[in-house]
N, C-alpha and C positions, 0 to 999 in steps of 0.2 A: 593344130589338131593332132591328139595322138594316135600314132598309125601304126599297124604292125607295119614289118620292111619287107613283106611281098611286095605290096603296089609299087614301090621306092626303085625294088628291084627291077620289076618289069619294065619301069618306066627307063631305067639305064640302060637295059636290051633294046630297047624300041628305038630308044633315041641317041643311041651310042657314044655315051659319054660317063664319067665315074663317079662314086658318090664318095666322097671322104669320110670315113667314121672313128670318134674324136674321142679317145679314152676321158673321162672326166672323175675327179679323188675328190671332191666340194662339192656347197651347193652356189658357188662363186664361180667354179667352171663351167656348171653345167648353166646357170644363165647367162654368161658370156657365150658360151656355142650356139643357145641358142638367137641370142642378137645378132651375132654376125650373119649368122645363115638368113634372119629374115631379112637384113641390110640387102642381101644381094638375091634376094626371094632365091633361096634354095631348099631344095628340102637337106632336113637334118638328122643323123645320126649320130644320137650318143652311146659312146659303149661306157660302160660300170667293167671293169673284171673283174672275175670272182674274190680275186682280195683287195680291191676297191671297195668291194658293199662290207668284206672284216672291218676297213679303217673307219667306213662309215657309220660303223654300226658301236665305234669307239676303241677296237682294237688296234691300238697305235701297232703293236707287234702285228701287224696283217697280215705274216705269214703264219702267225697260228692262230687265226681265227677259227669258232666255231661255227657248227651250222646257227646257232642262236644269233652270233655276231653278225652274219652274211644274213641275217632275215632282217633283222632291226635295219642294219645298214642297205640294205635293198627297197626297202618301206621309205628310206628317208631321199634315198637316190630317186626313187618314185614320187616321192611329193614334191621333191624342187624342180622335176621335169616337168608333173602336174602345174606346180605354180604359174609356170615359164612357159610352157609349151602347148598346154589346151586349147587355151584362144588362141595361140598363135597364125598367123594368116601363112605359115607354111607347115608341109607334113611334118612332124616329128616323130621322128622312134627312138624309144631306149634300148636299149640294143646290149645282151651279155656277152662277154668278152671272154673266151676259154674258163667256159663251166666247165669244172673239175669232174661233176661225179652231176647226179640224179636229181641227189641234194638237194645242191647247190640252183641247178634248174630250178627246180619247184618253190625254194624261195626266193631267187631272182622274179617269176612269174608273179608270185605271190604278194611281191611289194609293186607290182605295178609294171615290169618291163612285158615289153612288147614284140620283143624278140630275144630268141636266146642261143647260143653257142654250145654245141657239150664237143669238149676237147676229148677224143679217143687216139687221137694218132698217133700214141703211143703202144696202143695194142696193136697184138696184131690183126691183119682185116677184119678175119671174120666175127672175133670179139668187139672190133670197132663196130663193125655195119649193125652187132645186133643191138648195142646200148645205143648206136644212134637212132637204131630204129623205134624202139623205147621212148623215147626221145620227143620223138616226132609225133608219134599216134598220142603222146600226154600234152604237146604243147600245139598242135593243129586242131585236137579237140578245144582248145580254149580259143583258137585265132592268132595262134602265137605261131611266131615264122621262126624253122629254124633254120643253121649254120653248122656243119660238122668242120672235119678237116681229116684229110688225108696224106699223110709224108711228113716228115720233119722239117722244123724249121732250126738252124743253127743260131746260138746267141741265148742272151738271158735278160729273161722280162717277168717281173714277178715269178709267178713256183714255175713258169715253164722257162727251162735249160736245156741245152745238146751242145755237146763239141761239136757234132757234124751233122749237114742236112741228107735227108736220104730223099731224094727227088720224086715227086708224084708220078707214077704212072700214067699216061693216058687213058689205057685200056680199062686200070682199074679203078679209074675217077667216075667211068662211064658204068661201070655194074656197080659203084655207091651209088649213085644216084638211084641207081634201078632197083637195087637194095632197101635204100633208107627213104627214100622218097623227099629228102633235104631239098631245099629251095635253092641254098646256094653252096659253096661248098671252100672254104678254103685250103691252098695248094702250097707245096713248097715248090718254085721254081726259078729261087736265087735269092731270095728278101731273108733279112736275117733280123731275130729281135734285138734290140736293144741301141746302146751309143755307138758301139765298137763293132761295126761291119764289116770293116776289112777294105783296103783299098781297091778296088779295079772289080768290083762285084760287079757280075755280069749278070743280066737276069734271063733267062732261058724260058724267051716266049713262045718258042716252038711249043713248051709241052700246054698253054693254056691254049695254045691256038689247035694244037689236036685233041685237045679235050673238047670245047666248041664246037669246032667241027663233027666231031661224033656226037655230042648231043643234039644238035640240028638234025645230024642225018636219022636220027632214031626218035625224033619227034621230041623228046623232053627237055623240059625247061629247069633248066640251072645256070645261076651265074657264079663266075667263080671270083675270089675275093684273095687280096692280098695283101697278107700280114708282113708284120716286120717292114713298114713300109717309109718309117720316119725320114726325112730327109738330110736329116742332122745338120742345121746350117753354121757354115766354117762360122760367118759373120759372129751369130751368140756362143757358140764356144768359146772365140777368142773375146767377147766380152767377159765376160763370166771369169776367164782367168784376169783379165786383168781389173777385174775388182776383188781379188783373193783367191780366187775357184783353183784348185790342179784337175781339171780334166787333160786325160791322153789317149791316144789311138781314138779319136772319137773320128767315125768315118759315116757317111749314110747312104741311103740308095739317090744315085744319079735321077734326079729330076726329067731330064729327056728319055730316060730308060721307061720309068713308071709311066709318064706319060704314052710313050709308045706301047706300053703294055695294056693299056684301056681298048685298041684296035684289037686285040688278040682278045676278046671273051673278060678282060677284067672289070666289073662293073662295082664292084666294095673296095675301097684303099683303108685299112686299118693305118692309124696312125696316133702315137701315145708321148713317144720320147720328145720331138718338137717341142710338144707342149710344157713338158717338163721343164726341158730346157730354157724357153723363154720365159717361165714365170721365174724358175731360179734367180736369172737373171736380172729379173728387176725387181726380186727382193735383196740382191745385194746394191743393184744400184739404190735402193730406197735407204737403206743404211748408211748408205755412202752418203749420200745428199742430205741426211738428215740424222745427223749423229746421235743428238738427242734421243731417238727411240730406241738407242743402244740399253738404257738405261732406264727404259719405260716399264713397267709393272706388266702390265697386258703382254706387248709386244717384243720387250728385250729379249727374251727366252729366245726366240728369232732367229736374233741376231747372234745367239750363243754358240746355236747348234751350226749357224753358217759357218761360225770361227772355227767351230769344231772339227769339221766333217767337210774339208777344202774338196774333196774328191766324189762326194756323192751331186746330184743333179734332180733327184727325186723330189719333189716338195714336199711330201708327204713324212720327208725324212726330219723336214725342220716346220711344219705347220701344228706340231700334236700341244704344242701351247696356246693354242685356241682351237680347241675341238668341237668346242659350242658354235664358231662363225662355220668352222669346215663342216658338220653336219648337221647343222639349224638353219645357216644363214644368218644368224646373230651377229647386230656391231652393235656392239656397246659405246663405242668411242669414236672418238677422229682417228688416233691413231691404231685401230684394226679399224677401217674405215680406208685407211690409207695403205694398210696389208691388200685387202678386198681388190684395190680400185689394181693393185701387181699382179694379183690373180688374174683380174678380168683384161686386161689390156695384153699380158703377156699370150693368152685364148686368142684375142680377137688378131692379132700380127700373128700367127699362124696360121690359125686355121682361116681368116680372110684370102690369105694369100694359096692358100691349096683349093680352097672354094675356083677361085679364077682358075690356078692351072688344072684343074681334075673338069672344066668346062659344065660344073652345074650352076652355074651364074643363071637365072632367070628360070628353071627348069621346075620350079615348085609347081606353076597349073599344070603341066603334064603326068602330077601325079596323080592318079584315082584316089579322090576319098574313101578307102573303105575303114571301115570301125572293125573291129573284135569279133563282133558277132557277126557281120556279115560275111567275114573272111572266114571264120570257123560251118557256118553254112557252107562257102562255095569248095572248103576241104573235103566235108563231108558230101558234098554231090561226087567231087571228082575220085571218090574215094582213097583219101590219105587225113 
């Protein structure tokens, strides 16, 4: 069933444990996240980011997508979740990932997500609290949960970039909220985007644990959520190069770290480059073990950009020779049939495996059923 990510939320406050939310660029990823989540009855979050719905919407160049691109592409990220995730016997939500502007919001919403992100924290506060609040009064009217963010995060993921993080405030996490009236709020307090983290990242759960604490103490509800969370495993890097790949400096956040950060108020783990990563990697093992599709019509293209491009990790960088299976779900063949089967396997060995450590294993009945419209009623009572 598709759910806005209040209930999803509440249900990780309650019962003190975190929810993973699973960047997906296909319509191959997003029904791999959702199988695995119901393998282990979890509830599930998919995020689109804002140039995920560009690629989807057919702009291989996804960072200059238009708003026309990010609506087509958002419409099509909504019907592979629809396909996938309606009947499904755990909650699902689509979840936007660092909406740019207003936009981008409104056709996110518009093709079907069920929650959405508007990235301000790049302004300064008071421009930030008022687009988020903008925001919120357009996407609470519909049932739609949203996501701000406050403080920088350092690293590079898609259009968001910094040299350097500037740390969340406690004080002023706690008048966002009282501000924007956001449901959860993402923090910077050590998580960084992308492959290259930096060794010995420390993550500074002092500041989510005083940000919790003040929202308790002043009665409001927000969970706080964190980005830049991928865990970059040594094991598929060092795959990946020794099937041709040159990745360097690829470093990720400490798994006991994140983990200990769910006690501290974290109840969202964003997480995107993992996945990356393991599908890369068994689209070069797939070349590897099957030379033949080096030279296949459909699929060789593939194999071209992999030879090309030893240093990227993005799939999205070597998938645009079949944009029909990435944004239709189309196989024409065995062999994109056997592209599909690297999508979906490389999904299910990550995010399987953060499913257990983030402890939402079995956690799907404690989440409230609510739908769209009931959540946009119970907005409109509590006045937001």
């Amino acid at each position: 069933m598709l759910l806005p990510l209040r209930p999803v939320l509440e249900a990780t406050q309650k019962y003190a444990y975190a929810q993973g939310a699973f960047n997906v660029n296909a319509v191959a990823q997003a029904k791999a996240v959702i199988e695995v989540h119901e393998m282990f009855r979890s509830p599930a979050i998919l995020q689109g980011a804002d140039l995920a719905n560009a690629f989807m919407g057919g702009r291989v160049d996804f960072a200059h997508g238009t708003v026309e691109d990010k609506q087509k592409g958002a419409k099509n990220i909504g019907d592979a979740v629809k396909k996938y995730g309606a009947d499904s016997p755990v909650p699902v939500v689509l979840h936007l990932d660092h909406g740019r502007d207003f936009e981008s919001v409104k056709a996110a919403i518009a093709g079907g997500y069920t929650s959405v992100m508007i990235d301000g924290s790049s302004l300064p506060f008071e421009q930030n609290a008022e687009l988020t609040r903008e925001v919120v009064k357009y996407a609470h009217e519909r049932g739609v949960t949203v996501e701000g963010e406050l403080g920088v995060l350092a690293g590079v993921e898609d259009h968001v970039s910094s040299a350097f993080s500037t740390y969340t405030n406690p004080l002023d996490a706690v008048e966002f909220f009282k501000k924007t009236r956001v449901d959860c709020l993402a923090i910077s307090y050590g998580t960084m985007h992308g492959a290259a983290k930096g060794k010995n990242v420390r993550l500074r759960t002092e500041i989510a644990t005083a940000v919790s604490e003040c929202l308790l103490h002043e009665g409001i509800f927000g969970v706080l959520v964190s980005h830049g969370s991928s865990t970059v495993p040594k094991y598929i890097v060092e795959e990946i190069n020794a099937l041709g790949g040159r990745l360097t400096g690829t470093e990720g956040i400490a798994l006991p770290q994140l983990k200990a950060a769910i006690g501290c108020g974290i109840g969202k783990i964003n997480v995107d480059t993992d996945i990356r990563l393991a599908v890369t990697r068994n689209l070069r093992e797939l070349f590897a073990a099957r030379p033949e599709l080096r030279e296949s019509a459909g699929v060789g293209k593939i194999y071209t950009l992999l030879q090309q491009k030893p240093e990227q990790f993005d799939p999205r960088v070597f998938l645009p020779p079949i944009m029909d299976t990435v944004m239709y779900g189309v196989i024409p063949d065995e062999e994109t049939a056997a592209v599909v089967r690297c999508i979906e396997q490389g999904v299910h060995e990550v995010v399987g495996t953060l499913i257990v450590e983030f402890k939402s294993v079995g956690k799907a009945p404690l989440v409230e059923r609510v739908g769209l419209e009931e959540m946009a009623q119970r907005y409109r009572e509590a006045g937001i």
